[in-house]
N, C-alpha and C positions, 0 to 999 in steps of 0.2 A: 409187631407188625411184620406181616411176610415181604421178602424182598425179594421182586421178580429181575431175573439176570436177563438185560437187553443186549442182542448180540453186536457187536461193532459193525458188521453193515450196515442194520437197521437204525445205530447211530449214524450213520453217510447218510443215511439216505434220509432221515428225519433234519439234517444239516441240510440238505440239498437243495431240500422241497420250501425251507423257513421262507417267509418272506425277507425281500431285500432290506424291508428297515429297520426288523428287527435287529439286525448287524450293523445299523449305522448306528459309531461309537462316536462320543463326545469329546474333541478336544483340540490342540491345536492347528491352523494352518493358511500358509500363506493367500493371502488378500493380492499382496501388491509383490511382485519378485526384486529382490536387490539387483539394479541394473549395474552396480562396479562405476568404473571410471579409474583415473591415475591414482600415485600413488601418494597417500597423505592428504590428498584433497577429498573434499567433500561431492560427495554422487547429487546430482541431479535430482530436485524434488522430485520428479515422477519416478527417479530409482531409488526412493526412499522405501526400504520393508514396509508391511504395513501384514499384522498376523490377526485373526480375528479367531474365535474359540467358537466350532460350528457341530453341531450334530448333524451327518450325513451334512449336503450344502445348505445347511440353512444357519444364520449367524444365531448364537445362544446369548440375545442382550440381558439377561441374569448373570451371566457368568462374571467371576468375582476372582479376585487375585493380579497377579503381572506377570511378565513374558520376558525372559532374559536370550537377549542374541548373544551367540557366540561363533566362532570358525567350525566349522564341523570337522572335527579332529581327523587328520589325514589328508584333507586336502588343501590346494592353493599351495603357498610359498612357505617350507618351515619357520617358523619365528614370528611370522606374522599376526600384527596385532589389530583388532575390529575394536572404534570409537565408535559412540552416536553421543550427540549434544542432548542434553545436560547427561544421560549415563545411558548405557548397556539394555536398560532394565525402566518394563514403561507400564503402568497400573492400565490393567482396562477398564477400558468406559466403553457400556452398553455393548459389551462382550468383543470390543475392537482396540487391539496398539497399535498406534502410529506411529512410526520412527520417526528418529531427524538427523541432521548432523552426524550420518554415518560415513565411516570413510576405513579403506584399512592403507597401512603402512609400506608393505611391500607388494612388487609387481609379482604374478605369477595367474595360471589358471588352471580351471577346473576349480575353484573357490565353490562353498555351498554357505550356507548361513542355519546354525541347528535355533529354531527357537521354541524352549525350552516354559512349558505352564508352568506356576508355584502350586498349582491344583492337582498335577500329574498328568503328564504326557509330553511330548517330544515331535517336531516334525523338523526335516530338512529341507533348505532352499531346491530350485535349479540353479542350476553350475553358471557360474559370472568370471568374467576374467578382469585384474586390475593389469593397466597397460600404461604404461609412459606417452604422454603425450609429445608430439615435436613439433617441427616449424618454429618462425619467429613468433614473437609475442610480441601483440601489436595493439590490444586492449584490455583494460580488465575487467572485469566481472565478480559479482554478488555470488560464491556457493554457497554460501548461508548467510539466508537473511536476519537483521533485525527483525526479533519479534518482542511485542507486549513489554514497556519496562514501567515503572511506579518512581514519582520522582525522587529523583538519585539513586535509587535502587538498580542496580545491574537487567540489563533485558534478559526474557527469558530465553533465546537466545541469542546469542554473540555472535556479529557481522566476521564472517572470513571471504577473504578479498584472494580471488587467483589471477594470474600473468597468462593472459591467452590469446591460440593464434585464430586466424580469421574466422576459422571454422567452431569458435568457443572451446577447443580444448584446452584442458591447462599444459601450458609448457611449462615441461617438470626441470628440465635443463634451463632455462632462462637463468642468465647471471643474478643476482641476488639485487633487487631493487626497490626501493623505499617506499613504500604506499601509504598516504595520509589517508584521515577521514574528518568529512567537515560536514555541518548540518545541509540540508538540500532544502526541501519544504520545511517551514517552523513557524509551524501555526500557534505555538503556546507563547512564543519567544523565548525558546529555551535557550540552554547552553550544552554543546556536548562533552562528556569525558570521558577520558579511557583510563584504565590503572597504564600508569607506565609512560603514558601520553597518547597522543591519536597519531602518531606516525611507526608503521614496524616496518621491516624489512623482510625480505622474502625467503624464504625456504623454500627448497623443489618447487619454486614458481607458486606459493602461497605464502599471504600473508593474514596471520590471526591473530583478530584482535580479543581481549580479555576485559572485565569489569566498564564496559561501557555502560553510561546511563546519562539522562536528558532532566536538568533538576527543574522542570516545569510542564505541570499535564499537557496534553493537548492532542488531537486526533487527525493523523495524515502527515505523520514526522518521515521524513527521507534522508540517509544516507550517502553526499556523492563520497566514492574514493579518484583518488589523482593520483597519477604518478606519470612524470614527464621518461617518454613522450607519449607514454601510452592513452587512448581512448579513456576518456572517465567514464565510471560507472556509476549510475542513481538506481538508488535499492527501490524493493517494494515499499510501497507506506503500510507504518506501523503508528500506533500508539502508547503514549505515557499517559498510564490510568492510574488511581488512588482510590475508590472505591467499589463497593458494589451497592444499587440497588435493586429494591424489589417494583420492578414495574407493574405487574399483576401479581396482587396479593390474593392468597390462598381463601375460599371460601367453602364452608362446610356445615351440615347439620347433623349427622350421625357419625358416630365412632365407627368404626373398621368398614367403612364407604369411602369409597374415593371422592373425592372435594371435588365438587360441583365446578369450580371454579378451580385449573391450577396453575400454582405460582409458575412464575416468568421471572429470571432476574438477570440484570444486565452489569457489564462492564462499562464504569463510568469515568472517564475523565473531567472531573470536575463533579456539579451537581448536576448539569443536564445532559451531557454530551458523551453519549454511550460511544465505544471505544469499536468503529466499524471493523477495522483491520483485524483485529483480535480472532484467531481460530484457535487457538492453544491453552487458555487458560481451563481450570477443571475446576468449578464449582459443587460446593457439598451442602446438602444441607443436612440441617439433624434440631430435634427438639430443645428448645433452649432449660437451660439446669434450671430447675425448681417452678418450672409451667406445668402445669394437665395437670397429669393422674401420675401418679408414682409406678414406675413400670411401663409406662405408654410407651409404643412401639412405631413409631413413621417407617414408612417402608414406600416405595414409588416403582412403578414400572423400568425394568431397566438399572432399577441402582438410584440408591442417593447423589450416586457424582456424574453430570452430565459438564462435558467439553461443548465452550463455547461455538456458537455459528453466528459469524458477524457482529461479535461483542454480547452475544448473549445466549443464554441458556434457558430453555423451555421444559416443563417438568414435565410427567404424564403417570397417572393412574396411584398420585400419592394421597394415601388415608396411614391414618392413627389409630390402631386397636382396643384404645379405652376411652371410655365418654369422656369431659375433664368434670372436674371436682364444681359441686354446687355450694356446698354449705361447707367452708366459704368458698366463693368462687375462686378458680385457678384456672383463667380460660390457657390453651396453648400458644405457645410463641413460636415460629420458625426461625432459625438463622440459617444464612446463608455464607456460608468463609470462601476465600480462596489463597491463597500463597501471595504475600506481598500486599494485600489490599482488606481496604477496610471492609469487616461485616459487616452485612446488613441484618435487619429484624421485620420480620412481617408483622402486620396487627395482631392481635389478638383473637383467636380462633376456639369457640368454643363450641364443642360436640357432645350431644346428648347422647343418651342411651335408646335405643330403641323397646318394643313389646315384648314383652317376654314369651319367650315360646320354648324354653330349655330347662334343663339343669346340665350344669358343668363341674366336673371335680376339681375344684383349683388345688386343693392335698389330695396325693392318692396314698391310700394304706399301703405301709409299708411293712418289707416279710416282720415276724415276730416267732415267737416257739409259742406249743400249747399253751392256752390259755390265761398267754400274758401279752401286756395291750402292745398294739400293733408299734413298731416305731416311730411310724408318720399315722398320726389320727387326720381319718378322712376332713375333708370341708369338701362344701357343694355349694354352688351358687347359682341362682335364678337367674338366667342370661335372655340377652334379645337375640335373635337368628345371627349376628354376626359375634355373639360370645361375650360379649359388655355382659358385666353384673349391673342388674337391674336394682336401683337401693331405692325409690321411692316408688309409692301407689302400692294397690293391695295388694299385686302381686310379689311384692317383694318381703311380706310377711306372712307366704305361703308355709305350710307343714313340710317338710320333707324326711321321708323314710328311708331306712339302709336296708338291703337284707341280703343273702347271696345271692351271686347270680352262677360261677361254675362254681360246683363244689367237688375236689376230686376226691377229698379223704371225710365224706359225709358228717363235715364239722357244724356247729352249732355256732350263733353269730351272736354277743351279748356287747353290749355297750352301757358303760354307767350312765344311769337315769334313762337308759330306754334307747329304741330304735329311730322315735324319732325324735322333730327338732322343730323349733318355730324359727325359720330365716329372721334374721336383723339384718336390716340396709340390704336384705337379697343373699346372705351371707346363712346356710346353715353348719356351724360345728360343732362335728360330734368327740368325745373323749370315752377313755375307757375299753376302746373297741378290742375284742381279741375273738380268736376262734377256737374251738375245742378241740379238734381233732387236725395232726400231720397232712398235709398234703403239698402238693407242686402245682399253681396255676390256681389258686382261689382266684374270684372276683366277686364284687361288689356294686351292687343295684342300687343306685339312690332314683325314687319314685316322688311324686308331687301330681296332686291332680289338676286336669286340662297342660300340662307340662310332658315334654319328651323328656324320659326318664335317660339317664348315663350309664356307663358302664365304665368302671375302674380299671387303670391299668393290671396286670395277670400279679399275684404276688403269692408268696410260698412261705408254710407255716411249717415251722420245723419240728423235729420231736423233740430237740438239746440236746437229743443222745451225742456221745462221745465214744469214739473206737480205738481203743488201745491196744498195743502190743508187745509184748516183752518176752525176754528170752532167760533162759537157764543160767546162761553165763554167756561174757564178752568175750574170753579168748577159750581157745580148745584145743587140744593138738589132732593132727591129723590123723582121720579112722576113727574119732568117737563121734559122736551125735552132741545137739544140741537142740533140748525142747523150745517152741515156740508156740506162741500162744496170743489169740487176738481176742478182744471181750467188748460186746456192747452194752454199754451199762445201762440204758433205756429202751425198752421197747427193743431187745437184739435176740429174742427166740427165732429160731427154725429162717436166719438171716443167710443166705447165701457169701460168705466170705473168702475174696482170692489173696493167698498170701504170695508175696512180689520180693526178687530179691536185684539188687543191682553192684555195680563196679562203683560204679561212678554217680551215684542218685541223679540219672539224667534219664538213663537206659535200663527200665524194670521189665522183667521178664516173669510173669506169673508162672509157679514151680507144683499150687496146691489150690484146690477149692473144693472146700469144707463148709461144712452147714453147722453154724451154733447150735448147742442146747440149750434147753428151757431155759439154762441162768445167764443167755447170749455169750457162753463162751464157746471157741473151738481151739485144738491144736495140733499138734505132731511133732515128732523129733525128725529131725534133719539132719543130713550126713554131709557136711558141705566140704570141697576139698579146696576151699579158698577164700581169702578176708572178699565178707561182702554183707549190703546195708540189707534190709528188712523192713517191709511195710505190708498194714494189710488194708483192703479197699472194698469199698460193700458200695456197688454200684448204683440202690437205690428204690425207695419203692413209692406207691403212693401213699403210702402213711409215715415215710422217713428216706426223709433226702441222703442225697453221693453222700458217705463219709471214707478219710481216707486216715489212718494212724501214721502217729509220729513215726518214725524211720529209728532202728536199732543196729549196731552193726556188731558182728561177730568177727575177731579174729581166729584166724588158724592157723596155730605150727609148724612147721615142718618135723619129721622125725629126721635123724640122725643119726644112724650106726657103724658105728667103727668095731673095724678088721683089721689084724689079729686082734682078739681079747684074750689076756691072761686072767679072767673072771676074779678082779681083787685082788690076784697072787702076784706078788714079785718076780718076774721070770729072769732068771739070772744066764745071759748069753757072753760072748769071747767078745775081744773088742776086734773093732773092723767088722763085726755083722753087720748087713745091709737088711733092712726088713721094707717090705712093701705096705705101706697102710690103706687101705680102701674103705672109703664112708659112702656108705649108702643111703641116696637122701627120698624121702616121700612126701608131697606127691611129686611125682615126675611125669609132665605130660607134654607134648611134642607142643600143643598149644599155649602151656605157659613160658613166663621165662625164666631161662634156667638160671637154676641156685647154684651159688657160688661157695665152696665148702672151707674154713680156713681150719690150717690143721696148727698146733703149737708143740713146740720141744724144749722142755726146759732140762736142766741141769742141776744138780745140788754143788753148791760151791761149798770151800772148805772151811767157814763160818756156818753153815747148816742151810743159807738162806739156799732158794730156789730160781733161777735166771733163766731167763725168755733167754734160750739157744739160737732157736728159727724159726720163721713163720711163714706159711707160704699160703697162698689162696689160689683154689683150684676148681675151674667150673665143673659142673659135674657135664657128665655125657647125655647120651639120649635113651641110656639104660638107666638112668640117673647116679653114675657111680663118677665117686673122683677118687682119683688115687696120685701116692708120691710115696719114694724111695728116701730112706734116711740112711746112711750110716752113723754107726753109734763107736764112742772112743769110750775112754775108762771112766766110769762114774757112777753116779745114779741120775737115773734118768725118770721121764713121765713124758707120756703123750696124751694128746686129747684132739679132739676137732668138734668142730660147730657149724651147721646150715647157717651162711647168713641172711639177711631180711631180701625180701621180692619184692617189684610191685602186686606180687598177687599173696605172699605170704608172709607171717613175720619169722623171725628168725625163730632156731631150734635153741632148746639148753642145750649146754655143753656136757660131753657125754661125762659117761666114767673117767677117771686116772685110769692108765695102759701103762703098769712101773717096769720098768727094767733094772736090775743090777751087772754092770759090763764090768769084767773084770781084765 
């Protein structure tokens, strides 16, 4: 395909001209702004964050995952640490989190709030300041209320009680003062407890309390706290619930249609007294194990988990994607859970299948090589317009036919015992299936009459061919060649092949491309002046998919020659000669790095043996030469040197013996 080159203007200006919504991106951002307050106390419901997940302004009630607050690094007060009741991190429901019980620890500003998708994306607050409150403290006050507790179970959140002055701010200086908590309204005739007891004491003008709970349901419980002499505080009313039910049960006649009728279910304390206070709690529902169809899918507008409104929760636009089972019946059940409270179960919901008007691949063929069976053999099923398999009436023991639909490598399409099939229960599958001929992107037509025929996902039929490559030898010394050679043993004449060579098998740099002959081989000798890997890649055609060979790698020598040579002879010098010895190493390139040359000087002692004298190691230059001065005393002597190993080379042999006799 040719590739016309668009000039970067005409990129500007094709960006310029887009429509605006095209560019509206999906993801997080603030609803509600963190308003602050002191320090350690909890902010004001109305400056509770609240972050919803919107594409351009509109809220996305699909969206799925949770939103973690943090400080947005760099600002406010160093050290400072961001709470919210029960945690950091809040599950959206119907693409909104709502914080609570947020507060941070120290004063300072310019504070921002980052909150953070689990889905991907990031937004930051506007700038808040946390400030010390002053004046006397002359009343107290609810910063977080009791909410929703199960009895004797802990509320979902825990009453914190602050010291404050006329104007409701918390006095964060207030001397340290005892604040009880005692029931207010108690409609159940409960009891209340706290871990620890119901009386704490106050910090920076706050007192919190922990594991409170009311061991008797009932709806419109209240909170006073006292603390002499200050103004007593009565909380909002909350409830102690234990169940849930389904007030409106779910009602339905076809599979993957949304229920005529949909469920409602509420927060109960007791059996009839739906829990009004309640805004917090998150109901789910989901298919209860071993109801419907095996695989059946509930799905609802918005999310299976809708947060309570006045103790209850209203579903919308929830259908099941498979009929349930008739023979034997298995109608569907709903359940509804929530954290702390008993499940409920809806009746019994059974949904038919609709007219058939389809086929659907429920297997799609999977790749395979010539002429051997696919590894996923198709199935096809007779569906109604929303994709149910239709298993009963005549439709559902229709014929159905395979045959191609793209054919890139003009293959032939055989299946054992035939093309086609007689559907059972709406079901046709076929075995045996293969194609005869390579290609990339087959597909697959299953047909049926008065039926919309399908099309198979795209799948690719290989040759099997395999691409090997091998080399003359692994190591070589530097300045000879080494043949290499790549061979496609299937179907690899007149193959286009790049041979690739690298450092590091991360980074290949193609060096050669060579066309196979008739027996799919190709090669060349190669003159490399460095260890490196070997692979060769045949990009690909319509009759025979990418293949890429194993990787081979070639070592390479360095040479090494040592100056002066007495070529074998003994050269008989005075004692006290100094001689200069220079090894000269290959390759020597500005780009590699340099080789380190070690030269040795042994001596014959007066037992005959021969002893390591001196040893010295000596990089070479940038003409690649190392050199070093010996002097020599009475004896018999030998010299020798050796290239040691690179990252780019390995090491040289040791040259010849260089003998001396010093008299």
């Amino acid at each position: 395909m040719k590739r016309i080159a668009v000039p970067a203007l005409t990129l500007l200006l094709l960006v310029a001209i887009a429509p605006a919504n095209v560019l509206a991106a999906t993801g997080p951002k603030f609803d509600v702004q963190p308003g602050g307050g002191a320090p350690g106390v909890v902010w004001a419901a109305a400056d509770q964050p609240q972050v919803a997940i919107k594409t351009g302004n509109n809220i996305d009630n699909t969206a799925i995952g949770s939103i973690t607050l943090t400080i947005t690094p760099g600002t406010g007060a160093a050290g400072a640490a961001l709470t919210c009741a029960p945690t950091n991190t809040v599950q959206l429901a119907s693409g909104v989190a709502a914080f609570a019980g947020c507060s941070i620890n120290l004063a300072g500003t310019g504070y921002r709030l980052r909150a953070t998708w689990s889905q991907g994306g990031s937004v930051d607050s506007s700038t808040f300041a946390i400030t010390s409150g002053t004046g006397t403290a002359t009343k107290l006050g609810f910063t977080v209320q009791p909410a929703r507790g199960t009895p004797n179970g802990a509320f979902a959140a825990q009453p914190v009680v602050a010291l404050q002055n006329a104007s409701g701010v918390t006095v964060t200086n207030a001397p340290a003062t005892n604040v009880s908590l005692a029931l207010g309204a108690n409609p159940g005739g409960g009891v209340l407890t706290c871990s620890g007891g119901n009386s704490r004491t106050t910090v920076n003008g706050v007192a919190t309390f922990s594991g409170c709970s009311i061991n008797v349901v009932g709806v419109g419980y209240t909170l006073v706290a006292t603390a002499s002499p200050m103004t007593p505080a009565t909380s909002a009313a909350f409830d102690v619930a234990d169940r849930l039910v389904f007030t409106t049960q779910p009602v339905g006649s076809s599979a993957g249609v949304a229920f005529s009728t949909q469920p409602v279910v509420a927060v109960r304390a007791g059996a009839s007294s739906t829990a009004t206070h309640d805004t917090g709690t998150i109901v789910t529902l989901s298919i209860k194990a071993g109801t419907g169809a095996t695989g059946g899918v509930l799905t609802c507008t918005g999310g299976l988990s809708k947060t309570v409104v006045a103790g209850v929760a209203s579903f919308t636009g929830c259908a099941i994607d498979r009929a349930s089972p008739t023979s034997p019946a298995n109608p569907y059940v709903l359940v509804a859970t929530a954290s702390g409270l008993t499940s409920a179960e809806s009746v019994a919901l059974t949904l038919g299948g609709g007219t058939a008007t389809k086929l659907v691949f429920k297997a799609q063929p999977g790749a395979s090589t010539v002429g051997q069976a696919f590894a996923t053999q198709p199935v096809v099923a007779i569906a109604d317009a929303a994709g149910n398999t239709v298993t009963s009436g005549a439709a559902a023991t229709k014929t159905v036919t395979l045959s191609i639909g793209v054919n890139p490598g003009g293959g032939v399409l055989t299946c054992t015992g035939g093309l086609s099939r007689v559907a059972v229960a709406g079901v046709a599958t076929f075995a045996g299936c293969a194609i005869s001929k390579a290609g990339n992107g087959y597909t697959l037509v299953a047909s049926s009459s008065g039926l919309t025929s399908a099309t198979s996902s795209p799948f690719n039929v290989t040759s099997g061919a395999n691409l090997t490559l091998s080399t003359s030898s692994s190591v070589i010394t530097w300045g000879n060649g080494v043949s290499i050679t790549a061979r496609i043993d299937l179907l690899g004449a007149n193959r286009v092949v790049q041979f690739q060579a690298s450092k590091n098998l991360s980074t290949w740099t193609t060096f050669a491309t060579l066309t196979t002959n008739s027996l799919g081989t190709a090669g060349l000798t190669y003159r490399p002046a460095t260890n490196l890997y070997y692979r060769a890649v045949f990009a690909g055609a319509t009759d025979l998919g990418a293949l890429t060979s194993s990787t081979a790698r070639v070592v390479v020598r360095q040479i090494s020659i040592l100056r002066p040579t007495n070529f074998g002879a003994i050269k008989r010098i005075s004692r006290g000669t100094a001689i200069t010895f220079v090894d000269t190493v290959r390759p020597s390139r500005p780009e590699l790095t340099p080789a380190t040359v070690r030269f040795v000087f042994y001596r014959r002692s007066t037992t005959g043996a021969w002893v390591l004298s001196g040893l010295r190691d000596v990089p070479i230059n940038s003409l690649g030469l190392a050199s070093t001065r010996w002097t020599f005393t009475v004896g018999e002597w030998y010299v020798r040197s050796q290239a040691r190993p690179t990252p780019d080379n390995a090491n040289s042999v040791w040259g010849p013996l260089e003998r001396y006799s010093v008299r």
